[in-house]
NULUMRO-218023 format. One record per residue (C-alpha): residue number from 1; residue in one letter; y, z, x. Coordinates in nm, 2 decimals. Last residue first. Layout:
<lovex><nr>NUM</nr><rest>A</rest><north>Y</north><up>Z</up><east>X</east></lovex>
...
REM end
This chain:
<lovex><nr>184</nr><rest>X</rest><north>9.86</north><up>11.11</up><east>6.94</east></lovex>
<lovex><nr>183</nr><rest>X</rest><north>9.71</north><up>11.44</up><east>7.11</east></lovex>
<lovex><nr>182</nr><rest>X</rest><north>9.98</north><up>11.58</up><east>7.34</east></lovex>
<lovex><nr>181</nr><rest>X</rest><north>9.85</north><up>11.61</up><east>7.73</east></lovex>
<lovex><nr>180</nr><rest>X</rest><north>10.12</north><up>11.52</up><east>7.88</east></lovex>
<lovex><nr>179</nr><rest>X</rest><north>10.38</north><up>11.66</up><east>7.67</east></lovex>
<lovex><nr>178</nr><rest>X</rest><north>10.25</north><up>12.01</up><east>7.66</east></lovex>
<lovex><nr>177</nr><rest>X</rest><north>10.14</north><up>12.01</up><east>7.98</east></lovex>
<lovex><nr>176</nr><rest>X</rest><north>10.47</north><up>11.98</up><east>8.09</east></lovex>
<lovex><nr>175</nr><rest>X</rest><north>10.59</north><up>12.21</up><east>7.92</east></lovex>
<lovex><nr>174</nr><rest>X</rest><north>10.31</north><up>12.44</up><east>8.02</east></lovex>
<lovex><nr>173</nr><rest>X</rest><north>10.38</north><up>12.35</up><east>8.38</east></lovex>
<lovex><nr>172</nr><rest>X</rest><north>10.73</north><up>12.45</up><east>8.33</east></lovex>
<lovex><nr>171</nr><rest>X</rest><north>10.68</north><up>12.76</up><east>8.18</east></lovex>
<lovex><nr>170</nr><rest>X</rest><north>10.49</north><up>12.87</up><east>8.48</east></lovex>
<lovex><nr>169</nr><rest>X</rest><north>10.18</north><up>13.15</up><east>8.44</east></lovex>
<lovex><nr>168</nr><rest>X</rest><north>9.98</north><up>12.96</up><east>8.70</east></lovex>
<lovex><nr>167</nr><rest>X</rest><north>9.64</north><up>13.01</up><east>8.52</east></lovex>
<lovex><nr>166</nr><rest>X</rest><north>9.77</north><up>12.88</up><east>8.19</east></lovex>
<lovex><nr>165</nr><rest>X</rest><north>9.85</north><up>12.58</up><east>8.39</east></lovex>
<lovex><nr>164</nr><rest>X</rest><north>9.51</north><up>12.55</up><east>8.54</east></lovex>
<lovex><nr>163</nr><rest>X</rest><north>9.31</north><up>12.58</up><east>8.26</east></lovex>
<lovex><nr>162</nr><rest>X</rest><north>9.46</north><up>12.32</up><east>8.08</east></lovex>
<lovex><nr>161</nr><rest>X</rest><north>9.41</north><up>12.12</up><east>8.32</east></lovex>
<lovex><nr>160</nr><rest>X</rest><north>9.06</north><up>12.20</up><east>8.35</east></lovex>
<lovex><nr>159</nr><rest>X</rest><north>9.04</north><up>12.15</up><east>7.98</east></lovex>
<lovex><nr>158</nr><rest>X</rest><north>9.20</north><up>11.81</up><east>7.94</east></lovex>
<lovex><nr>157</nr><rest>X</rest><north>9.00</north><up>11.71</up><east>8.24</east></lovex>
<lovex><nr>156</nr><rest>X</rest><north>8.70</north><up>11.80</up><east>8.09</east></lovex>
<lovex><nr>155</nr><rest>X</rest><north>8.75</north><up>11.66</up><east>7.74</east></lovex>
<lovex><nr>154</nr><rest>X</rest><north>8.88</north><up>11.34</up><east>7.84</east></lovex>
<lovex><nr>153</nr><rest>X</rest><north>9.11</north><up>11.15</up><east>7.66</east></lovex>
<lovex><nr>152</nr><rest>X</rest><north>9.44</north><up>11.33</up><east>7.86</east></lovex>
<lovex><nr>151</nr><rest>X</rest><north>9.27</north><up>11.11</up><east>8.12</east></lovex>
<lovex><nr>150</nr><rest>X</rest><north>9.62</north><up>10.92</up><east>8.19</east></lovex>
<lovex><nr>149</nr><rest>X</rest><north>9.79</north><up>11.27</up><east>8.14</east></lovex>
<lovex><nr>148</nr><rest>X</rest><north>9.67</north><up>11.35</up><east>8.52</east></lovex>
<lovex><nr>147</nr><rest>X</rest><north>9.95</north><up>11.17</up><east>8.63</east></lovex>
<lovex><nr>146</nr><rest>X</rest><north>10.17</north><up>11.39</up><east>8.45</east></lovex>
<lovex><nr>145</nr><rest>X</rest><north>9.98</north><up>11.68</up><east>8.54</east></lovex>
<lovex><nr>144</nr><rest>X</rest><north>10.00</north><up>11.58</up><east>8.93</east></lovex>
<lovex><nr>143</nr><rest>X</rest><north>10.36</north><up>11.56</up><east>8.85</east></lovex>
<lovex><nr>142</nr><rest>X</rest><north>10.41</north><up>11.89</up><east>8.69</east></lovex>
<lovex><nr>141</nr><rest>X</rest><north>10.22</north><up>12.03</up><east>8.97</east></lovex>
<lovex><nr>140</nr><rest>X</rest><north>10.50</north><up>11.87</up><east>9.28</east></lovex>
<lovex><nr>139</nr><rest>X</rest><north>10.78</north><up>11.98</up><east>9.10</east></lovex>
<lovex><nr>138</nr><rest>X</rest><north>10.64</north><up>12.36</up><east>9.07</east></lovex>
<lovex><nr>137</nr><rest>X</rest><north>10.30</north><up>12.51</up><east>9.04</east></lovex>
<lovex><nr>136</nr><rest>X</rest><north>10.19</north><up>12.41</up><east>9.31</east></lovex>
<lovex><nr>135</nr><rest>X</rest><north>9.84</north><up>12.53</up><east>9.42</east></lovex>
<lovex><nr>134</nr><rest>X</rest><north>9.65</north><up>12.49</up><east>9.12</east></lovex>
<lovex><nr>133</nr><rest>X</rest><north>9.86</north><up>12.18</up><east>8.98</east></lovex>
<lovex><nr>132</nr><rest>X</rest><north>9.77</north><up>12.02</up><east>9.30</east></lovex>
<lovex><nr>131</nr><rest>X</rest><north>9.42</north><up>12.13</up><east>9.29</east></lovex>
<lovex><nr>130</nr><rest>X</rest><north>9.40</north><up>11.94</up><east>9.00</east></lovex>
<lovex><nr>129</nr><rest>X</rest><north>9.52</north><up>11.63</up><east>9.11</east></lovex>
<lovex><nr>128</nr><rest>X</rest><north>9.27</north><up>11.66</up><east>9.41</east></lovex>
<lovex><nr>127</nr><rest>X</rest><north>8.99</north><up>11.71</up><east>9.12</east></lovex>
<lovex><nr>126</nr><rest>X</rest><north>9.17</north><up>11.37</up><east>8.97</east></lovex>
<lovex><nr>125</nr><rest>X</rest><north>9.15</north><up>11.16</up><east>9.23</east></lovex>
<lovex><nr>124</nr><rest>X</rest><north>8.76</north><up>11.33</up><east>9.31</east></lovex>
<lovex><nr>123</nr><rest>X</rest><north>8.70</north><up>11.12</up><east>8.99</east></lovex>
<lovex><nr>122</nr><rest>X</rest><north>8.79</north><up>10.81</up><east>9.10</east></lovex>
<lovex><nr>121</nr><rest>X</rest><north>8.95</north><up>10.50</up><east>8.96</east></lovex>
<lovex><nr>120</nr><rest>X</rest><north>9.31</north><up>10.59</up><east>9.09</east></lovex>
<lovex><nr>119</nr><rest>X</rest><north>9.61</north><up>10.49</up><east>8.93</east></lovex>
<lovex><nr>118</nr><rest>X</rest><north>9.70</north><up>10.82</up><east>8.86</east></lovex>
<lovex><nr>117</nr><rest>X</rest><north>9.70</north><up>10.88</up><east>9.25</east></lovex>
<lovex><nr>116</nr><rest>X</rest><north>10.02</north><up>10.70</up><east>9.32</east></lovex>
<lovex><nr>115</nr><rest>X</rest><north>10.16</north><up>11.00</up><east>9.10</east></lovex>
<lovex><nr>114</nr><rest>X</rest><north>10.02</north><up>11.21</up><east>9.36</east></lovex>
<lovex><nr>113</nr><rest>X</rest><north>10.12</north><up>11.02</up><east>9.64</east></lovex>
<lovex><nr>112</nr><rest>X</rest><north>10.48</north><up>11.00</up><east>9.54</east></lovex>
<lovex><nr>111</nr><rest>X</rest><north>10.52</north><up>11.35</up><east>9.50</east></lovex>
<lovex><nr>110</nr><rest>X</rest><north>10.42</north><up>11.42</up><east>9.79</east></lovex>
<lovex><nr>109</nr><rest>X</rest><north>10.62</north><up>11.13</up><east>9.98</east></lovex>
<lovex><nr>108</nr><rest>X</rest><north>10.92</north><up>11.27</up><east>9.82</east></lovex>
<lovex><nr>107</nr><rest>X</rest><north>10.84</north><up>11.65</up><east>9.95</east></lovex>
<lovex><nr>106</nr><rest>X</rest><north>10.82</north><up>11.53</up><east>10.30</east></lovex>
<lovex><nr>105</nr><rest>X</rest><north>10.46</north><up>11.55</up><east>10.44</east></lovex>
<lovex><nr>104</nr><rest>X</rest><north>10.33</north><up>11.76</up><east>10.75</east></lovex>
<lovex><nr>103</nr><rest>X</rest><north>9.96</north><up>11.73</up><east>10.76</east></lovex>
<lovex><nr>102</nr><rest>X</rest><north>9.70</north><up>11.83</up><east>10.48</east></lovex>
<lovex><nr>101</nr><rest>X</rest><north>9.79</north><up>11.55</up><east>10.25</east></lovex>
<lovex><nr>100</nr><rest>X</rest><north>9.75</north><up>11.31</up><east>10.50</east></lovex>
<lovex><nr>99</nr><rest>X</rest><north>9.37</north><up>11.44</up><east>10.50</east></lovex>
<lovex><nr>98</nr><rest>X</rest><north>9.35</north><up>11.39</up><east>10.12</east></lovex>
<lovex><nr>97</nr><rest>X</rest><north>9.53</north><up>11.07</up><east>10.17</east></lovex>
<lovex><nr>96</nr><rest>X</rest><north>9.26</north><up>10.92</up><east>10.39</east></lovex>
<lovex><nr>95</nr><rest>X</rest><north>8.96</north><up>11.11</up><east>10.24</east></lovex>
<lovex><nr>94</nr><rest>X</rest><north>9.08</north><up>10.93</up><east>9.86</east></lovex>
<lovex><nr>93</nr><rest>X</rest><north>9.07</north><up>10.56</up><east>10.03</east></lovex>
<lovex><nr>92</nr><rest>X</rest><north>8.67</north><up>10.67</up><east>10.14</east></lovex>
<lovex><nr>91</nr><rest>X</rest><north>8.62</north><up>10.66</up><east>9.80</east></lovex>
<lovex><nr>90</nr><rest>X</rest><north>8.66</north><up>10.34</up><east>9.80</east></lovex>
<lovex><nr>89</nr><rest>X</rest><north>8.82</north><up>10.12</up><east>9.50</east></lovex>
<lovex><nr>88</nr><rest>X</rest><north>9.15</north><up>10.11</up><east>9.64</east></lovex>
<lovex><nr>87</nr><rest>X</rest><north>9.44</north><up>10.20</up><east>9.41</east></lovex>
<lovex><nr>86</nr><rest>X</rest><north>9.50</north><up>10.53</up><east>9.57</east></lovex>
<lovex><nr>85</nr><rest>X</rest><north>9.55</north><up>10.38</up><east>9.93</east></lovex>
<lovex><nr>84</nr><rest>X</rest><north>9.79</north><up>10.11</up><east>9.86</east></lovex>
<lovex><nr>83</nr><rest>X</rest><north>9.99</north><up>10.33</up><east>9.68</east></lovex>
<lovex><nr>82</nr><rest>X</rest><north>9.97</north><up>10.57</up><east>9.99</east></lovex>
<lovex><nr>81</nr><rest>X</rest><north>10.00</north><up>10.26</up><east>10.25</east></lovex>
<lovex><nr>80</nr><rest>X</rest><north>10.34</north><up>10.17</up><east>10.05</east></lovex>
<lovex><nr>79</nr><rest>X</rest><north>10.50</north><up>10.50</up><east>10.04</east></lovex>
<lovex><nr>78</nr><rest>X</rest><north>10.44</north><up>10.47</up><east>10.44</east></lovex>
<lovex><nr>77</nr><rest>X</rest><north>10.61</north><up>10.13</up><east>10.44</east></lovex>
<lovex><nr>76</nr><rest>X</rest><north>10.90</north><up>10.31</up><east>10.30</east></lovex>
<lovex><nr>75</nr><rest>X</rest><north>10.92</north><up>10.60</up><east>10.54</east></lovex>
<lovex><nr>74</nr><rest>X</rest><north>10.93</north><up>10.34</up><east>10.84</east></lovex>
<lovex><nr>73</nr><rest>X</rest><north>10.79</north><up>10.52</up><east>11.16</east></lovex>
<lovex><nr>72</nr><rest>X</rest><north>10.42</north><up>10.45</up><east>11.01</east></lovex>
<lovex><nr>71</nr><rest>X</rest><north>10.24</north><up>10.71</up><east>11.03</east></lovex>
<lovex><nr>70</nr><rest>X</rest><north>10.04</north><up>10.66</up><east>10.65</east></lovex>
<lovex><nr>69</nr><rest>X</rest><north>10.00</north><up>10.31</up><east>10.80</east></lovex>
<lovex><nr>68</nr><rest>X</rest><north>9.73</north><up>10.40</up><east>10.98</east></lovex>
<lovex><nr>67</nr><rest>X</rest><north>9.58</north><up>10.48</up><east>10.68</east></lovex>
<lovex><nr>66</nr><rest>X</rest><north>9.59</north><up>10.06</up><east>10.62</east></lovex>
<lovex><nr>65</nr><rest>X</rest><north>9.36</north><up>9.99</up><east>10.86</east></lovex>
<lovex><nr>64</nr><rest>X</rest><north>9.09</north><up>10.29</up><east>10.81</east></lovex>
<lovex><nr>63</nr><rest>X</rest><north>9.07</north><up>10.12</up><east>10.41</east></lovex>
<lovex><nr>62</nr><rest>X</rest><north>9.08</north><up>9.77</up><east>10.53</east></lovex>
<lovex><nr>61</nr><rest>X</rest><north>8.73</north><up>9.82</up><east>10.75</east></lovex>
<lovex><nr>60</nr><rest>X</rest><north>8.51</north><up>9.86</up><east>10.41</east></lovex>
<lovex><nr>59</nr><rest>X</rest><north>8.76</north><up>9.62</up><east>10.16</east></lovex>
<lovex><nr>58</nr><rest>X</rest><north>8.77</north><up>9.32</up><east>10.38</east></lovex>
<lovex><nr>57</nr><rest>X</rest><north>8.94</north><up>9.08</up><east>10.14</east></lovex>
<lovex><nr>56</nr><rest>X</rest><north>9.05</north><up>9.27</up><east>9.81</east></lovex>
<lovex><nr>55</nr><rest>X</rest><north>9.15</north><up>9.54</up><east>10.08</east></lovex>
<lovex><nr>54</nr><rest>X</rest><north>9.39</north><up>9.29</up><east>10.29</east></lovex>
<lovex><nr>53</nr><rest>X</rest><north>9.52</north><up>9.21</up><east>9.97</east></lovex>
<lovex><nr>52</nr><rest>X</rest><north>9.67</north><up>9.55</up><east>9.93</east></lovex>
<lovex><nr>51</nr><rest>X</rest><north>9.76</north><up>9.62</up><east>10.31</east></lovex>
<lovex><nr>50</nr><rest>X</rest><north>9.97</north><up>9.25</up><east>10.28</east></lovex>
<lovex><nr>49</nr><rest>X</rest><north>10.10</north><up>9.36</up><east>9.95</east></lovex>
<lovex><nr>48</nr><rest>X</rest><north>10.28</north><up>9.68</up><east>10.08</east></lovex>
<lovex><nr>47</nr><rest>X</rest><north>10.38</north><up>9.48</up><east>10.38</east></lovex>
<lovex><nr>46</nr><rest>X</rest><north>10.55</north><up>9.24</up><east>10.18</east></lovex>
<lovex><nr>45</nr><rest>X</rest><north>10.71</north><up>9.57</up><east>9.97</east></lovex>
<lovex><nr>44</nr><rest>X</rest><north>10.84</north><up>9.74</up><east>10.30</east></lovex>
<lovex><nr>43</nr><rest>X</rest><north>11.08</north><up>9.44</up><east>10.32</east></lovex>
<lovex><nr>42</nr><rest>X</rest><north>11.21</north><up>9.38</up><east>10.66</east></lovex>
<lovex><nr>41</nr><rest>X</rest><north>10.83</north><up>9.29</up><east>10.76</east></lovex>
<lovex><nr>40</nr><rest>X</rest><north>10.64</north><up>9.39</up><east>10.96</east></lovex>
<lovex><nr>39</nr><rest>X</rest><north>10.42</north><up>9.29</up><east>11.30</east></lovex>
<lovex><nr>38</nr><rest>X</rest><north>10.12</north><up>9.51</up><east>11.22</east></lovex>
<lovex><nr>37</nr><rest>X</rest><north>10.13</north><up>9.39</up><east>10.85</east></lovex>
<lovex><nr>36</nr><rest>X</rest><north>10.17</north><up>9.01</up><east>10.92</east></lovex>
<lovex><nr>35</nr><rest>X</rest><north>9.87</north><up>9.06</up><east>11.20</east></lovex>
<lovex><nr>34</nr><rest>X</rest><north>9.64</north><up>9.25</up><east>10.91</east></lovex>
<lovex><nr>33</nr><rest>X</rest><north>9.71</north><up>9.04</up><east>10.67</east></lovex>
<lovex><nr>32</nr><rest>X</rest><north>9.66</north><up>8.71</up><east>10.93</east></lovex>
<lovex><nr>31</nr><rest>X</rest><north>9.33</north><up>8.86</up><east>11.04</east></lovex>
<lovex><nr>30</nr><rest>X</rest><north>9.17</north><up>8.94</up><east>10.73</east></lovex>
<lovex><nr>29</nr><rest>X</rest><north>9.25</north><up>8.57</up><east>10.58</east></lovex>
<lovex><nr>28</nr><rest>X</rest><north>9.00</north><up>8.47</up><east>10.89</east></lovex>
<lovex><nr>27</nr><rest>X</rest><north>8.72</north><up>8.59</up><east>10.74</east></lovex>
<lovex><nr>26</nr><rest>X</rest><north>8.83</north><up>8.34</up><east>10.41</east></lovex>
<lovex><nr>25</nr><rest>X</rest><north>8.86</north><up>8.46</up><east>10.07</east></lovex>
<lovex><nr>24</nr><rest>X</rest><north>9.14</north><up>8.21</up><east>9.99</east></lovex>
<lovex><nr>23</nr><rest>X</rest><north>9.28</north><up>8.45</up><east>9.75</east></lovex>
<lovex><nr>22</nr><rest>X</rest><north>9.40</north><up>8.71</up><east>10.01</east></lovex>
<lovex><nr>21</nr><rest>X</rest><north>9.60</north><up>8.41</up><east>10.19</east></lovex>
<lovex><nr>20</nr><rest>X</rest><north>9.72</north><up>8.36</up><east>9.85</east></lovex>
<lovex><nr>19</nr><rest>X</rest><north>9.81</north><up>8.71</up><east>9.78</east></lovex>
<lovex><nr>18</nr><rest>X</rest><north>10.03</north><up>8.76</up><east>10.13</east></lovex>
<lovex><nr>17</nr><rest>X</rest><north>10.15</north><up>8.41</up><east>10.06</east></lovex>
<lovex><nr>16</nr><rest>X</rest><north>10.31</north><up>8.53</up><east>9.71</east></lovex>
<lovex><nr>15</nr><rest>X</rest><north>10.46</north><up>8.84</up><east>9.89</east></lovex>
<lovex><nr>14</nr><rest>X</rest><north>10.64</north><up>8.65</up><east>10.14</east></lovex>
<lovex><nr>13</nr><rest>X</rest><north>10.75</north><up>8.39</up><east>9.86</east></lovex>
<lovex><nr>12</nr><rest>X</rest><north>10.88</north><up>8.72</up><east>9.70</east></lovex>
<lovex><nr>11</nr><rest>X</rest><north>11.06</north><up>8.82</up><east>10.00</east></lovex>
<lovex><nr>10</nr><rest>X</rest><north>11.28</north><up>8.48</up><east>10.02</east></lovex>
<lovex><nr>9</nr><rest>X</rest><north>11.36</north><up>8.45</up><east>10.39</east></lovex>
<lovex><nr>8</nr><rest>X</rest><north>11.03</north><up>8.28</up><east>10.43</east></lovex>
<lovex><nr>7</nr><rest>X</rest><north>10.87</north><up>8.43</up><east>10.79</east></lovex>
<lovex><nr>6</nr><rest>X</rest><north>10.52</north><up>8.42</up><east>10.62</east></lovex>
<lovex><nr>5</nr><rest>X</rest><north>10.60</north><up>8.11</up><east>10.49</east></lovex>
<lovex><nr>4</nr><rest>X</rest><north>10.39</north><up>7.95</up><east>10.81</east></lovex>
<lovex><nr>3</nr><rest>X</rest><north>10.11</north><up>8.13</up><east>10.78</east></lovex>
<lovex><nr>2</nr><rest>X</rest><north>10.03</north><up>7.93</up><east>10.41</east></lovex>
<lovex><nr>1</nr><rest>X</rest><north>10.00</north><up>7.60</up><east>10.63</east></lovex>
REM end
């Protein structure tokens, strides 16, 4: 019955099945995600939710599912598969867009994967943050240091960053250390 408003012409009811389907906890919920997701959808943000519930439901063969998606001809759904990607729970999810990172990216989707990575769980999330801000210190390392600001809290991370920007010699980074990582 839920398959069916998969083709709704309201996105958000397209979005609300994709959860649902998740929520029924099923094996076979796997295989509708997964179909919905290979077949697309005219909003990037269904398929978005379709590779998120899709983890919630088979979370070990999800995460090689959805990096396919980081290829995707549509730059939008790829945005959604690094999102996807950094909220996972697996650490294999942090491979994935450490070995996208290494191919040919556009700037935009950089940028979006490393502030994508500040919702990340894990710590090697924040060492590949790190190594942003060591290797870029331009656009792209004052926005891994403002997605590192979320563990501002911790005394490593604080001091690594730190670090880092005193390392790189930019006035921007500092700034933007600055603010980031102001005590409260």
């Amino acid at each position: 019955m839920l398959t069916d408003h998969f083709v709704d012409s309201d996105k958000s009811v397209r979005i609300e099945i994709a959860l649902a389907i998740a929520q029924l906890g099923r094996p076979e919920s796997a295989l509708l995600l997964r179909l919905k997701a290979l077949c697309g959808d005219s909003e990037p943000e269904v398929v978005g939710q379709c590779l998120l519930s899709l983890l919630d439901v088979a979370p070990g063969d999800g995460i090689a599912f959805v990096s396919r998606f980081l290829d995707a001809d549509d730059v939008d759904v790829r945005f959604e598969a690094v999102s996807v990607l950094a909220q996972a729970k697996s650490l294999a999810a942090i491979e994935h867009i450490q070995c996208f990172w290494a191919g040919e990216v556009a700037f935009e989707l950089r940028r979006a994967t490393v502030v994508s990575l500040a919702a990340s769980p894990h710590r090697e999330a924040a060492e590949f943050l790190l190594s942003v801000v060591e290797t870029h210190p331009d656009e792209l390392g004052r926005s891994a240091l403002s997605a590192l600001a979320s563990s501002r809290f911790r005394k490593e991370i604080r001091e690594r960053a730190e670090a880092e920007v005193a390392k790189s010699g930019s006035d921007m980074l500092q700034r933007a250390f600055d603010y980031g990582f102001a005590d409260e």
